[in-house]
C-alpha positions in Angstrom: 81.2 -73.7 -29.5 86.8 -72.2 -23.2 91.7 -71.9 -17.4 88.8 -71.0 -18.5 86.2 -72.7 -18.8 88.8 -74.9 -17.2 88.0 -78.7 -17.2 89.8 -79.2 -20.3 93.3 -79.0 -22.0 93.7 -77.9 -25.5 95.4 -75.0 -24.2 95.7 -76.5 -20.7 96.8 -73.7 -17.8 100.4 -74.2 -16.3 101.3 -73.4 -12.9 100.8 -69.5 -11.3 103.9 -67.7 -12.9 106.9 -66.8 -10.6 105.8 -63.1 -10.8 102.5 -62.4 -10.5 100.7 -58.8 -10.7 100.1 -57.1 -7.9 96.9 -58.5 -5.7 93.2 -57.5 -6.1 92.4 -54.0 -6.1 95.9 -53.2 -6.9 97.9 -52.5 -9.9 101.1 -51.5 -10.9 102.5 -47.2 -10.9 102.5 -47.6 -14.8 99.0 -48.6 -14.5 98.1 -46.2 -11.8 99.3 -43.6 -13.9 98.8 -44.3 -17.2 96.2 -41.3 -18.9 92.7 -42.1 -19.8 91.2 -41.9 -23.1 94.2 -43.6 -25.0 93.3 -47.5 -24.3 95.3 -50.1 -23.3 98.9 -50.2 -22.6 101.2 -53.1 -24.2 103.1 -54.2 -21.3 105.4 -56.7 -20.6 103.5 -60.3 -19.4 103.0 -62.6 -17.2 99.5 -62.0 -17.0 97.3 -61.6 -14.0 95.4 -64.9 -12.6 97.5 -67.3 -16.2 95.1 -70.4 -14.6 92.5 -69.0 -15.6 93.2 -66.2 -18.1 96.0 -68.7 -20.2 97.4 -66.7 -23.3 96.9 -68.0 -26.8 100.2 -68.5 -27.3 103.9 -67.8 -26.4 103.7 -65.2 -29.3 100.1 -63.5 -27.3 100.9 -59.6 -26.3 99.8 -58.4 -22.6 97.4 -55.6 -22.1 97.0 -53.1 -19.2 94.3 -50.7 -18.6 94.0 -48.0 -16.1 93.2 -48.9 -12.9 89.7 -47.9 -11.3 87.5 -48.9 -8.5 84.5 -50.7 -8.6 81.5 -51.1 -8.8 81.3 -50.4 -12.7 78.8 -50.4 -15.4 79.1 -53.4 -17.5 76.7 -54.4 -20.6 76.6 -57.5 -23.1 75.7 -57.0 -26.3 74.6 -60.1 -28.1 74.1 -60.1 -31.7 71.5 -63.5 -32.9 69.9 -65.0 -30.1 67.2 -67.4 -31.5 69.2 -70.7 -31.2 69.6 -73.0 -27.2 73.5 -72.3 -27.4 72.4 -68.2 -27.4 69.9 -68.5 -25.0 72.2 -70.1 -22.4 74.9 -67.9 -23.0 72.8 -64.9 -21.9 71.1 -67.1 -19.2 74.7 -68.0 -18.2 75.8 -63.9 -18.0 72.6 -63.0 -15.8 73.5 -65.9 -13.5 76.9 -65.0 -13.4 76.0 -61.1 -12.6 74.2 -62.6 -9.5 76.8 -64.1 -8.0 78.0 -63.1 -4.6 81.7 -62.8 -5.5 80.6 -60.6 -9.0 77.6 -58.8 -8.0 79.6 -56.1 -5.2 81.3 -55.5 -8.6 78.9 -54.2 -10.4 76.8 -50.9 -10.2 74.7 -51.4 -13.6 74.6 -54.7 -15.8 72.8 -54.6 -19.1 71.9 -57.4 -21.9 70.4 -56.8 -25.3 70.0 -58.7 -28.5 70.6 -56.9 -31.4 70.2 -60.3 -34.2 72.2 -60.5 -37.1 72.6 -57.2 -38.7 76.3 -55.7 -37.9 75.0 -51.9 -37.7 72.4 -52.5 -35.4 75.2 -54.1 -33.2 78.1 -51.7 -33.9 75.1 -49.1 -33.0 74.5 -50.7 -29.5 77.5 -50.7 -28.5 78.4 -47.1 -29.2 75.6 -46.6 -27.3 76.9 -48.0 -24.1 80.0 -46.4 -24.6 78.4 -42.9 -24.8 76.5 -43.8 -21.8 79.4 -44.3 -19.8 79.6 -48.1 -19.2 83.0 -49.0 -18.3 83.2 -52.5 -20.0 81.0 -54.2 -22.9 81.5 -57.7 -23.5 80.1 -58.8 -27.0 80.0 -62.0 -29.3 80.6 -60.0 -32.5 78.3 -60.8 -35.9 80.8 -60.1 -37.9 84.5 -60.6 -37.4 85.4 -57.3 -38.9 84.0 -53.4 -38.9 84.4 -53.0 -35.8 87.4 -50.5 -36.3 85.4 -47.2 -35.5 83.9 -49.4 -32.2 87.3 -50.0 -31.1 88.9 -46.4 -31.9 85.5 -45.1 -29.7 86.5 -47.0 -26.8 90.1 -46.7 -26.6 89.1 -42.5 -26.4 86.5 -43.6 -23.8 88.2 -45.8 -21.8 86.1 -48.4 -22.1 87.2 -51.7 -22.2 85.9 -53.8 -25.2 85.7 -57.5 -25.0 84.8 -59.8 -28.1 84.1 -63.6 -27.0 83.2 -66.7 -29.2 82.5 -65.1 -32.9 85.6 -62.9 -32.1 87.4 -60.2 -34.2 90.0 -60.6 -36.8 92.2 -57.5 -34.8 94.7 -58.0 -31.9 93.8 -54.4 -30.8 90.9 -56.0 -28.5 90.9 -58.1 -25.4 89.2 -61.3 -26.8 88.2 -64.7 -25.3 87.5 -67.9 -26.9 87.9 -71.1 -27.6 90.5 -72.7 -30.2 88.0 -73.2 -33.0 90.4 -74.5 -35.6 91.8 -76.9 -33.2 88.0 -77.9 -32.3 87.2 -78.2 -36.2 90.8 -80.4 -36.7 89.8 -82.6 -33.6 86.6 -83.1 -34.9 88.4 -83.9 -38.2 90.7 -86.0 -37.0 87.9 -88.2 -34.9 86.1 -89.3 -38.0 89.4 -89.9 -40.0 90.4 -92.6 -37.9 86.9 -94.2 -37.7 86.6 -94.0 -41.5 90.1 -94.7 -42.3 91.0 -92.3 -44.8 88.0 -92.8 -47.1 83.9 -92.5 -47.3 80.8 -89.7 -47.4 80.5 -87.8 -44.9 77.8 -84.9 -44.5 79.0 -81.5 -42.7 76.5 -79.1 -41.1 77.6 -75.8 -40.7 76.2 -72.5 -38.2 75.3 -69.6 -38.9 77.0 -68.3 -42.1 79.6 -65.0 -41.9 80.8 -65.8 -38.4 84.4 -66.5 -37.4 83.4 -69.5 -35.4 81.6 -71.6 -38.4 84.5 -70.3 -40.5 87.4 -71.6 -38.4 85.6 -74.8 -37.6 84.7 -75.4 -41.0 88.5 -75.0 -41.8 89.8 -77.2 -40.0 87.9 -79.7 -40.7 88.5 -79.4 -44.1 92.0 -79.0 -43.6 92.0 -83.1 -42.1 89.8 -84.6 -44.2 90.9 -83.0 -47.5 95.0 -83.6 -47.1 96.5 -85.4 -49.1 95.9 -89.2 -49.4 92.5 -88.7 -48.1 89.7 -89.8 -50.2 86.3 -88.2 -48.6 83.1 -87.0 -50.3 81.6 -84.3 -48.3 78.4 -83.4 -48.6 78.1 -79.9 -46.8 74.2 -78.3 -45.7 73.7 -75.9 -43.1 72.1 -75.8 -39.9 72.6 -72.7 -37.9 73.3 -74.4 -34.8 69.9 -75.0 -34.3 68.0 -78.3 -33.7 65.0 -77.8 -35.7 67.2 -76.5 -38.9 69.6 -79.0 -38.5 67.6 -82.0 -38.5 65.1 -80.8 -41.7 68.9 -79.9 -43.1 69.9 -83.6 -42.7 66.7 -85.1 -43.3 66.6 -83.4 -46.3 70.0 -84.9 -47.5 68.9 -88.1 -46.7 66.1 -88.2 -49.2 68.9 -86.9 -51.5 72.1 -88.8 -50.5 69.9 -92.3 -48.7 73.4 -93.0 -46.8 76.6 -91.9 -45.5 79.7 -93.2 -43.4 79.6 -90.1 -40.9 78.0 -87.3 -39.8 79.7 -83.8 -38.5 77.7 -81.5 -36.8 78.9 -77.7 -35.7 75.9 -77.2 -33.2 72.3 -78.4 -33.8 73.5 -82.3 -33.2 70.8 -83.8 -31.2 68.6 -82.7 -34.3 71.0 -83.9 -36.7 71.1 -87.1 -35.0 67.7 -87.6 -34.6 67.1 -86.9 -38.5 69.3 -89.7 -38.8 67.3 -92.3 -36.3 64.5 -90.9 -37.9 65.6 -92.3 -41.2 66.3 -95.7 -40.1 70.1 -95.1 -40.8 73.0 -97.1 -39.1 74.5 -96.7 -36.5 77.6 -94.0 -38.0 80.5 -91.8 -36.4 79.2 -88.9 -35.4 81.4 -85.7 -34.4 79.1 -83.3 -32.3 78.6 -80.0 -30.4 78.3 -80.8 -26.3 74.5 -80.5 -26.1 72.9 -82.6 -23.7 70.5 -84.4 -26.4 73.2 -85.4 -28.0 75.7 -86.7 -25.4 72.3 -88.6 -24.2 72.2 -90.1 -27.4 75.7 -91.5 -28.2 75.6 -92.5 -24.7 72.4 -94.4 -25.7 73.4 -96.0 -28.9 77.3 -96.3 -28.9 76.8 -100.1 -28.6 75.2 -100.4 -31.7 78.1 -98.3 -33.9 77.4 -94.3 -32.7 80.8 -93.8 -32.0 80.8 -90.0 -31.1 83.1 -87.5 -30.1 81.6 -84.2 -28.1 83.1 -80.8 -28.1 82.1 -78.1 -26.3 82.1 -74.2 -26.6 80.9 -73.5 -23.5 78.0 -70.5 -23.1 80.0 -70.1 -20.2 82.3 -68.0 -21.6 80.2 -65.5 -21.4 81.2 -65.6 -17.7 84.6 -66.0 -18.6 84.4 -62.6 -20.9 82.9 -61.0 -17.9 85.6 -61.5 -15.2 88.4 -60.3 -18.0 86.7 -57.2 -18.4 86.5 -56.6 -14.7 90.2 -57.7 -13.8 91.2 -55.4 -16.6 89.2 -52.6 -15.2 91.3 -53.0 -11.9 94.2 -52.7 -14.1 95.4 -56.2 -14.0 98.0 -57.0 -16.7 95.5 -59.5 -19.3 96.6 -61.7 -22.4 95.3 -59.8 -25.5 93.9 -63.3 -26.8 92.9 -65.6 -24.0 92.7 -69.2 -24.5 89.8 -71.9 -23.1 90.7 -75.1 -23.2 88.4 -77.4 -25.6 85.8 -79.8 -23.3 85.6 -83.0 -24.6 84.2 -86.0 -23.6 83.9 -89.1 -26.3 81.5 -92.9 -26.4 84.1 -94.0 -24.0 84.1 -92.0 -21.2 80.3 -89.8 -21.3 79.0 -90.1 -17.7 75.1 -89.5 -16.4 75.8 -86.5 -14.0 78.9 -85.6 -15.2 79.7 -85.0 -19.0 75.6 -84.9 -19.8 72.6 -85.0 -17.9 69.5 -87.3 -17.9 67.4 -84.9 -16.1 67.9 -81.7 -17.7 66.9 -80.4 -21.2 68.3 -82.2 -24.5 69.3 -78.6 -25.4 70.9 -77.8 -22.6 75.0 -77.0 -23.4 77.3 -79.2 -20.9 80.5 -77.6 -19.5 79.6 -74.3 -17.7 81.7 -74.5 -14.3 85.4 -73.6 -14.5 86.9 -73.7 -10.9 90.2 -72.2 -12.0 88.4 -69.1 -13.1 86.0 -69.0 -9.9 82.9 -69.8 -12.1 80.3 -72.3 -10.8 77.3 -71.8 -12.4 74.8 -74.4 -11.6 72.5 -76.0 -14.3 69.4 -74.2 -12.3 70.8 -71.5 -11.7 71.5 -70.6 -15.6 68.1 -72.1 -16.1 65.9 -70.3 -14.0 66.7 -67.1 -15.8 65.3 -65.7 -19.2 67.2 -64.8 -21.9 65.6 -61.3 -22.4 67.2 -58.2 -22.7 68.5 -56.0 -19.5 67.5 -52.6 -20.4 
């Protein structure tokens, strides 16, 4: 469901801060001499590169690692990979690993899929760390247990960096996206197309993940407050196209009608279940896939109003650059913050917030010039999303 992924401005970047850390390859004596094998070091912010790397918040603590040379040894572990929002994201990290201002960096980059069981994760990445990778970059299955993963690379050195299902710990670097903010914006969008009242049927992802959780809670949090009057009809898709369309089709043969539809990820398939149906034309709050922003685009006049958030796959690219700044012991925001994409009926674009010729399941925003990250669509397309072993 990234300035980062920097087109957008939920937690827009300001300016370059009047002192800035010390220029590439560089860090600062504290740095230089800090020991190994104790972690990170709390330090005093601004942050290295804020454009890009934007804190949370004004509350956010600064981290500082010890400062090596590259090239380093850098691995993502991925946990489910078996929906188009997956399969980009580690498309988007092999592209990324190929580029000619990242690839001098690296001496060793590794991907595997682990799916959905947490041990099987936890056990990957304690096997990087014992290998000797420098950095591991993960999108965590579950947003705890990782405590003994965390103690393992603080005595290692290794720098560990959760992005998108991220963990509930501020002892971690972590990148993401606002996802309560994305699940109140999405919340907020139908509320003022349904004016305070009507049925609405939510489809969640994949269940025991920070993301769904946080997105479903915001959500809830607009169109349950007080003087709202919604029924909310709530089925589960996965972020997946095929599960979310049976998933609506199949309350359509329960429910025959409602006044808006809210999809977490899966929404061209939710929207199609609905076309499918013969249903009106209905609000529709969305995930940024392609097939999706092709069909708002496509039906808006006839009542699809639709509002289109992204979290980018490229934050995998995002999640990659942190871990290698910090490895050169730049001074990093504990939580960094990627502005929301967004792009509504009123202002989608062929060619620039979706396109006609590429897949329908093919996820939108994935070039953030503030960060240095211009990933073309076949570029991320032409690789596979096996594992790197």
């Amino acid at each position: 469901m990234v300035c980062a992924l920097g087109l957008w401005g939920l937690s827009a970047c300001k300016g370059k801060p009047d002192s800035a850390p010390a220029v590439e390859g560089s860090a600062s004596a504290a740095a230089e001499q800090a020991p190994s094998g104790h972690g990170p070091k709390v330090v005093p912010g601004p942050g290295y590169s804020p454009e890009c790397f934007a804190p949370w918040s004004k509350d956010t603590k600064y981290l500082q690692w010890s400062a090596r040379k590259p090239p380093f040894r850098l691995a993502l572990v991925n946990g489910y990979v078996g929906n188009a929002w997956r399969i980009q994201m580690v498309k988007t990290a092999k592209a990324f690993a190929k580029d000619p201002a990242i690839a001098p960096l690296l001496k060793e980059f590794k991907v595997v899929s682990t799916g959905t069981d947490v041990a099987a994760q936890l056990g990957a990445i304690e096997d990087f760390i014992n290998q000797g990778f420098d950095a591991v970059v993960t999108l965590a299955v579950s947003p705890d247990g990782f405590d003994r993963v965390i103690r393992l690379a603080d005595k290692k050195d290794v720098i560990l960096v959760p992005f998108d299902n991220v963990l509930d710990t501020d002892k971690v670097m972590q990148v993401n996206e606002d996802q309560l903010a994305m699940g109140q914006k999405w919340g907020e969008f139908l509320d003022k197309q349904l004016g305070g009242k009507g049925k609405v049927l939510e489809v969640r992802g994949l269940q025991g993940n920070s993301v769904d959780r946080d997105r479903h809670v915001g959500f809830r949090q607009v169109m349950e407050a007080p003087g709202k009057s919604y029924t909310i009809v709530e089925v589960v898709g996965g972020w997946d196209d095929g599960k979310a369309q049976k998933a609506v089709a199949d309350a359509l043969a329960v429910h025959r009608q409602f006044d808006a539809l809210f999809a977490q990820g899966g929404s061209t398939g939710a929207i199609r279940a609905l076309l499918d149906a013969g249903h009106k034309p209905i609000p529709v709050a969305t995930e940024a896939e392609n097939g999706a922003r092709k069909l708002i685009a496509k039906h808006h006049e006839q009542g699809m109003k639709g509002l289109s958030l992204g979290q980018s796959p490229g934050l995998a690219a995002i999640a990659m650059k942190a871990a290698l700044e910090g490895l050169q012991g730049k001074v990093m925001p504990q939580m960094i913050s990627v502005p929301i994409p967004a792009a509504d009926h009123t202002t989608l674009k062929d060619g620039e917030s979706f396109f006609s010729q590429l897949s329908d399941n093919f996820f939108t925003p994935n070039e953030f010039p503030p960060c240095g990250v211009n990933i073309s669509g076949v570029k991320i397309m032409n690789e596979s999303e096996s594992d790197v072993k």
